[in-house]
C-alpha positions, 0 to 999 in steps of 0.5 A: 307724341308723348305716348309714341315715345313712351311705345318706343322706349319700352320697345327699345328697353325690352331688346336692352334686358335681352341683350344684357342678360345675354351677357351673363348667361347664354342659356337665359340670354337664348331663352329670352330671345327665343319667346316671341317678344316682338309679337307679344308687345304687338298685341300689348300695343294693339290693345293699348292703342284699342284697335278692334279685337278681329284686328288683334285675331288677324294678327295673332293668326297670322303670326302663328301661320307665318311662323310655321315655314321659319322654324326649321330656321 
């Protein structure tokens, strides 16, 4: 139970720093925002939590192809 809250806590500061650095400068706001956080805290927590390595992948791949159709967005 400890670990989730620690998980969610980090999750949830990482949204907090992108949302406070926004404040004070748009350009380094939007840049922040536009990395893939979500997906690398993803991976950060797969690894961590040491689900298998073909999980990771799938991931990953999968992530890269449904990307693809979102960036004229």
């Amino acid at each position: 139970m400890q670990y989730l809250i620690v998980k969610y806590l980090v999750t949830a500061g990482v949204v907090v720093l992108v949302s406070e650095l926004a404040k004070r400068s748009d350009r380094l706001g939007g840049l922040i925002a536009a990395l893939p956080l979500v997906t690398v805290l993803t991976l950060i927590w797969l690894y961590v939590e040491q689900q298998p390595a073909s999980k990771i992948g799938n991931h990953a791949y999968y992530t890269f192809w449904y990307v693809l159709p979102t960036l004229p967005m």
